[in-house]
C-alpha positions as CSV (number, residue, x, y, z in Angstrom):
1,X,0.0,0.0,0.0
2,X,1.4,3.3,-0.8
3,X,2.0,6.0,1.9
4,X,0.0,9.0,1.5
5,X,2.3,11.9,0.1
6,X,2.0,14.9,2.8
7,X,0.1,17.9,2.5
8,X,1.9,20.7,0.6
9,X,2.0,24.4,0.9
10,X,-1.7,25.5,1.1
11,X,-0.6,28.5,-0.7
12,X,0.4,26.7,-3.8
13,X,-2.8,26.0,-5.4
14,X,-1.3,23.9,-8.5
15,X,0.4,21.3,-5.7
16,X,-2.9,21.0,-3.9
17,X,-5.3,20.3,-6.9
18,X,-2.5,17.8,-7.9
19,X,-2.4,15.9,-4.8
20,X,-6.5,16.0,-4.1
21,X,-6.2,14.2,-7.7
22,X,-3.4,12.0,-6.5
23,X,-5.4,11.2,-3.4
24,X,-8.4,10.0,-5.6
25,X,-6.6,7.4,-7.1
26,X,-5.2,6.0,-3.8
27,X,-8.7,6.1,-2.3
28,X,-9.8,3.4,-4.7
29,X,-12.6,5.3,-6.0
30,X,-13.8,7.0,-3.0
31,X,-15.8,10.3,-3.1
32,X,-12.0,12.5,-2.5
33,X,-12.4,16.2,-3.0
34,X,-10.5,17.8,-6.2
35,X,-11.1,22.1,-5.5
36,X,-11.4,24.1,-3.0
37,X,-14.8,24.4,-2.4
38,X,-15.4,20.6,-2.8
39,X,-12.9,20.2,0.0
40,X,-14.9,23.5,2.2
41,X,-18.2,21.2,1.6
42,X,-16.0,18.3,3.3
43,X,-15.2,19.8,6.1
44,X,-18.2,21.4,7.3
45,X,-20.0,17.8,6.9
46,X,-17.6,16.7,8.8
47,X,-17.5,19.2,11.7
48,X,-21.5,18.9,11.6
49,X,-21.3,15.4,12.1
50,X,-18.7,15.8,15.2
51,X,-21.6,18.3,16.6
52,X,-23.9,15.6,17.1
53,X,-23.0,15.0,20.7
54,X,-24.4,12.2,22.7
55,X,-26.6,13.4,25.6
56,X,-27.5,16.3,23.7
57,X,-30.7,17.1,22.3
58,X,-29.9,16.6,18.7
59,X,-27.0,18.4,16.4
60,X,-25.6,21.7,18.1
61,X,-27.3,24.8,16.1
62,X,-23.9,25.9,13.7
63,X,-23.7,29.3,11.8
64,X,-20.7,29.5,8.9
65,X,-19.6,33.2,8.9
66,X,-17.5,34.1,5.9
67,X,-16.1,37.6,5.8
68,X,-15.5,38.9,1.9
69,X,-14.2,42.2,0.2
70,X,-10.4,43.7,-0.5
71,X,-9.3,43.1,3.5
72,X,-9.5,39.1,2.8
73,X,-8.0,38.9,-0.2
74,X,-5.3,36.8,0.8
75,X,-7.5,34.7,2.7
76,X,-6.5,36.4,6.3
77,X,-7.8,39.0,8.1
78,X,-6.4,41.7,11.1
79,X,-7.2,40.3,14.2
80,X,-7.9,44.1,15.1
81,X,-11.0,43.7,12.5
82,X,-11.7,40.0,13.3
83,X,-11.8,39.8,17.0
84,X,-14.4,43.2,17.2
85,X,-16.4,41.8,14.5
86,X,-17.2,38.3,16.2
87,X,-17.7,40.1,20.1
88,X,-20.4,42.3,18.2
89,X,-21.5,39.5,16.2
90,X,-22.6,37.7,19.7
91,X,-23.4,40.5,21.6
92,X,-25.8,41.7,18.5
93,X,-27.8,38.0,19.0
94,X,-27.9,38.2,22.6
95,X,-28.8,41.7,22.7
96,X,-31.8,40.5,19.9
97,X,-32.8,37.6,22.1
98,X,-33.3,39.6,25.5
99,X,-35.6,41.9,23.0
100,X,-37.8,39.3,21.6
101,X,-38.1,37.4,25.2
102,X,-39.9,39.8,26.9
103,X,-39.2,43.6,27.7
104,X,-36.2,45.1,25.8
105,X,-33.9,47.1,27.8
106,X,-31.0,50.2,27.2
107,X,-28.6,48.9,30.5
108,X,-29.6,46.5,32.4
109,X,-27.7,43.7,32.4
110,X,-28.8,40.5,29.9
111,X,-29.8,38.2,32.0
112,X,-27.4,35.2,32.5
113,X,-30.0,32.5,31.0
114,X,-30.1,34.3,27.3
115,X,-26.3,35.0,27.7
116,X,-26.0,30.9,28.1
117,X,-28.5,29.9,25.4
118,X,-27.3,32.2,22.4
119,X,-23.6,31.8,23.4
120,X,-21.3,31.0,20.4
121,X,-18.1,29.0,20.4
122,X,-16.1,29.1,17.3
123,X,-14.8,25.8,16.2
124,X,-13.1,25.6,13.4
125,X,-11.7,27.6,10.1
126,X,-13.0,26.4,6.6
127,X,-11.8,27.6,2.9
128,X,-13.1,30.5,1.9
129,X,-12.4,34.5,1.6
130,X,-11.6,34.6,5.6
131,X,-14.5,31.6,6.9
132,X,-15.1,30.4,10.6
133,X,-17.7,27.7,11.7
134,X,-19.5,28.9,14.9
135,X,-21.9,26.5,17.4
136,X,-24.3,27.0,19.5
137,X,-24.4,25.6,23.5
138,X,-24.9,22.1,23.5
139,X,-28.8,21.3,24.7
140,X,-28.8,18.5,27.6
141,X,-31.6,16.3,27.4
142,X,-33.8,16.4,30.5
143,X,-34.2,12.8,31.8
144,X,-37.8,12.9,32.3
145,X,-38.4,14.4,28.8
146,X,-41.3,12.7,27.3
147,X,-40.5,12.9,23.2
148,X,-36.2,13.6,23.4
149,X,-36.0,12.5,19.8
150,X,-38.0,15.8,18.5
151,X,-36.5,18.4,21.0
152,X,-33.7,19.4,18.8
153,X,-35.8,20.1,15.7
154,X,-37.9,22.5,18.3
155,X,-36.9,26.3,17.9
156,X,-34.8,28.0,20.1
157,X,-34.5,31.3,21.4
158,X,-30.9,31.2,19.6
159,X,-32.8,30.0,16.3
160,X,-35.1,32.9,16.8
161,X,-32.2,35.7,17.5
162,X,-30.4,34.8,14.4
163,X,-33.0,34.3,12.0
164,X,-34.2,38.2,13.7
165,X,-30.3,39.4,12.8
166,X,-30.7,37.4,9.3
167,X,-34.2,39.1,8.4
168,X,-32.4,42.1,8.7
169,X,-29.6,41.7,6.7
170,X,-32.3,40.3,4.1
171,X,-34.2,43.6,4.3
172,X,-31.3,45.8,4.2
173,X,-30.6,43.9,0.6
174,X,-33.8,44.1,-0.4
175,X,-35.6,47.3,0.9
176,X,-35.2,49.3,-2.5
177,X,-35.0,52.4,-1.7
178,X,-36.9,53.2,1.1
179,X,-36.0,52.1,4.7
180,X,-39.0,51.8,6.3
181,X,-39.6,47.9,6.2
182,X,-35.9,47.6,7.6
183,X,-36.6,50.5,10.3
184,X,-39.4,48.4,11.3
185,X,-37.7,45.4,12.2
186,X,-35.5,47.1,13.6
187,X,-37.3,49.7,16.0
188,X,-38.9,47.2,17.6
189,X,-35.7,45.1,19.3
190,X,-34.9,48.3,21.1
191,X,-32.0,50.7,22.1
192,X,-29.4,47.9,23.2
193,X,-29.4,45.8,20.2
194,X,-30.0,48.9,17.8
195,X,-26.5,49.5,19.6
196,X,-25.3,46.4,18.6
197,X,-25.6,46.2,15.9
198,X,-24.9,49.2,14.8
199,X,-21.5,48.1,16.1
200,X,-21.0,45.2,14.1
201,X,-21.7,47.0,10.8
202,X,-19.7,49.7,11.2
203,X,-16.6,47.3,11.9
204,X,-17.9,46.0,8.5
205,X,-17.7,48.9,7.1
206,X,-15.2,50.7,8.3
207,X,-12.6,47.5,6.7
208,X,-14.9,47.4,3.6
209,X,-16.0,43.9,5.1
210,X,-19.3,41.9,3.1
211,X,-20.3,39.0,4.8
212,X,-22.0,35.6,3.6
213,X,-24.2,33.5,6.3
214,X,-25.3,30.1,6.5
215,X,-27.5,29.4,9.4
216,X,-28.2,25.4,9.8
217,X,-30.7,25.7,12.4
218,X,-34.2,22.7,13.0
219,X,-33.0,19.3,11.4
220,X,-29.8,20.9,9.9
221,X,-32.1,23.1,7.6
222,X,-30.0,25.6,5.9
223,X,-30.6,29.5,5.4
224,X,-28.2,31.5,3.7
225,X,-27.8,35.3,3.6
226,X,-25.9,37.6,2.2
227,X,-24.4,41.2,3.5
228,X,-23.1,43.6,1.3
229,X,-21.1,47.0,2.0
230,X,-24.3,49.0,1.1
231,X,-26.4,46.8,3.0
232,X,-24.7,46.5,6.2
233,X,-24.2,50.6,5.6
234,X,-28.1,50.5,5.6
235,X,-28.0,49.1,9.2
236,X,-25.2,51.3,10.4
237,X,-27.5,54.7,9.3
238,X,-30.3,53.6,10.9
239,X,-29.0,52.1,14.5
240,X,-26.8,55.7,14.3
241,X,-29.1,57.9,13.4
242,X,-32.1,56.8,15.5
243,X,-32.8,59.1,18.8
244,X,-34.6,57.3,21.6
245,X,-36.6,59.7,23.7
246,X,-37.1,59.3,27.7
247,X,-39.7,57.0,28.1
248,X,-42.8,57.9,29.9
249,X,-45.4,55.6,31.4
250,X,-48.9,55.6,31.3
251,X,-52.2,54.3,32.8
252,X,-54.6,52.5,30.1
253,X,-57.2,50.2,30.6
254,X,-58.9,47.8,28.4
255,X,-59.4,43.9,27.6
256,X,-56.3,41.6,27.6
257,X,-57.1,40.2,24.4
258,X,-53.8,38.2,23.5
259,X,-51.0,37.1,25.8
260,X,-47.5,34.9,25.0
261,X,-45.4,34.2,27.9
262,X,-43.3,32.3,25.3
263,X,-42.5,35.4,23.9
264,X,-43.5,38.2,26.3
265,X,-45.8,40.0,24.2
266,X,-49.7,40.8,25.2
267,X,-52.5,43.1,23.1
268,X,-54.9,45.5,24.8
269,X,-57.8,46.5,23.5
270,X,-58.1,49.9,25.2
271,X,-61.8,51.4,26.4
272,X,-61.0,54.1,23.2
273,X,-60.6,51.2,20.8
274,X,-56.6,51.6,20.3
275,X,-55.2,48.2,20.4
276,X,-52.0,48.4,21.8
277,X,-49.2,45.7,21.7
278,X,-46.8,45.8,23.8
279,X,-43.4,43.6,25.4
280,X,-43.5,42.8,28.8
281,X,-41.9,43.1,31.9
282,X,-39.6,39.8,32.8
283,X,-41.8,39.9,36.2
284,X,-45.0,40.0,34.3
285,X,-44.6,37.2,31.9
286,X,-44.7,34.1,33.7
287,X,-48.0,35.4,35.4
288,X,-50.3,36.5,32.5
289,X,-52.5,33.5,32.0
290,X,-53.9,34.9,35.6
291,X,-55.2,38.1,33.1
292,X,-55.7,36.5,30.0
293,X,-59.1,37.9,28.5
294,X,-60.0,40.1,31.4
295,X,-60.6,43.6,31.7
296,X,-57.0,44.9,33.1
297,X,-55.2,48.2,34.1
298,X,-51.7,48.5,32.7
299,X,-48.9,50.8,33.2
300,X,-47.2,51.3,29.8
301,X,-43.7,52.2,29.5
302,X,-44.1,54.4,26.0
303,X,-40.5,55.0,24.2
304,X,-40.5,57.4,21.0
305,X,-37.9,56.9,18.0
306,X,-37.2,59.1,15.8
307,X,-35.2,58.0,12.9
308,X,-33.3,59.6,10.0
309,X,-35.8,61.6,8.3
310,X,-37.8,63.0,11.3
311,X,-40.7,59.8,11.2
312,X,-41.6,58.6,15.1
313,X,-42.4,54.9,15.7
314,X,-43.4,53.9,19.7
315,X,-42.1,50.9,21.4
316,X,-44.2,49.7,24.6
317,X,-43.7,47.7,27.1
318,X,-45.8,46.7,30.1
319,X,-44.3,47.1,33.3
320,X,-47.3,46.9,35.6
321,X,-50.3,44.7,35.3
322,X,-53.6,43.9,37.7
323,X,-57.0,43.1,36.7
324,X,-59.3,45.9,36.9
């Protein structure tokens, strides 16, 4: 049997396409990869089938982040761009999942359960521009869990953070050219993860950085997405140029109408006919099936945003609630 030659200089491309073809013939046939994206496609089914842990609940959730443009050229980038870009990469999805879990807030601190369920490790480097494969936490299966096999296909609140970040890079591609669709998705998550990620495009920016996403979330289902210059510039203007005023809080009172403690979200029906939907408090949440279609009084935590252009949108959030 003939030894395998070694591996030669990555950087000589002739020398590795001659020994992936080399490599064929010694495999006897076997499926060997001959370019470089053949061998990229390699690796991440292999790192995806080393994320299927025992005694977790299914394949770890994996998102492959490749960084494009000028800066990457010769596939490396400055850890001065690359270490900012994947802190604001996290602290974007964390910061996105505190705001669709209930109430979002400007300081407070996110609480250590969503810091622990949209954590990202990176694992391992892959061909491309500049590419890294990130993971999610590994999921431990509870032992009295009645259907185990199905709880990894079940969303997360990491699946719904990034899919949030990934609507809005969609929208930022996609928005023509108004921004008000993207403005609306983006209003809504709140001053912290407008900050956010307003940080991580303008590190894109800044190193004329694009980006290409692949999010392999429920069953290994992939999602791609892709961020250009102009879009992620998009994002930057908005999260920069949006003012959020103080917020005040008011007294209404109405029908409870709809309630989620799933995703901390209720609708009033106020006596004047305004329906009102609002986040709320992480105190509140857990407790409002006990108000669920009755007649309630609410303190409402009103914030006002202005955005570029002068147009207002109103967040709200309950931070009081008692039936009436």
């Amino acid at each position: 049997m003939t030894a395998p030659a070694p591996f030669p200089d990555p950087q000589d491309r002739a020398a590795v396409l001659r020994w992936m073809r080399e490599s064929r013939q010694r495999a006897g046939g076997r499926a060997v990869p001959e370019t470089p994206e053949e061998f990229a496609a390699v690796q991440r089914q292999r790192l995806l089938r080393q994320a299927d842990l025992p005694g977790t609940a299914g394949p770890r959730r994996r998102m492959d982040v490749a960084l494009t443009g000028p800066a990457t050229s010769a596939h490396e980038v400055r850890v001065s761009v690359l270490g900012p870009f994947l802190a604001n990469l996290q602290e974007s999805v964390s910061a996105v999942a505190q705001a669709l879990t209930g109430r979002p807030t400007n300081a407070a601190s996110i609480p250590r359960p969503i810091r622990e369920m949209t954590a990202l490790s990176a694992s391992a480097l892959f061909p491309s521009s500049f590419g890294v494969a990130l993971y999610g936490p590994e999921r431990e299966i509870p032992q009295d869990s009645l259907f185990p096999d199905l709880r990894g296909d079940l969303p997360t609140v990491l699946d719904d953070a990034v899919d949030t970040v990934l609507d809005v890079v969609d929208l930022s591609e996609n928005t023509g050219r108004s921004d008000d669709r993207l403005a609306e998705q983006l209003v809504p998550l709140g001053q912290r993860a407008m900050k956010h990620l307003g940080a991580l495009t303008a590190g894109l920016t800044d190193a004329e950085l694009g980006l290409r996403l692949t999010w392999y979330a429920e069953g290994g289902r992939p999602r791609h997405s892709q961020w250009t210059p102009d879009g992620a510039q998009r994002v930057r203007y908005l999260c920069e140029h949006s003012e959020f005023q103080t917020p005040e809080v008011l007294s209404v009172t109405g029908w409870l109408g709809s309630a989620s403690a799933l995703r901390g979200t209720v609708e009033i029906r106020t006596d004047g006919g305004e329906i009102i939907r609002a986040r709320t408090d992480e105190e509140i949440t857990p407790r409002l099936g006990a108000y669920f279609g009755n007649r309630v009084e609410a303190d409402v935590e009103v914030t006002t945003v202005r955005s570029a252009g002068g147009r207002e949108r109103k967040n709200y959030a309950v931070v009081a609630l008692r039936n009436a």
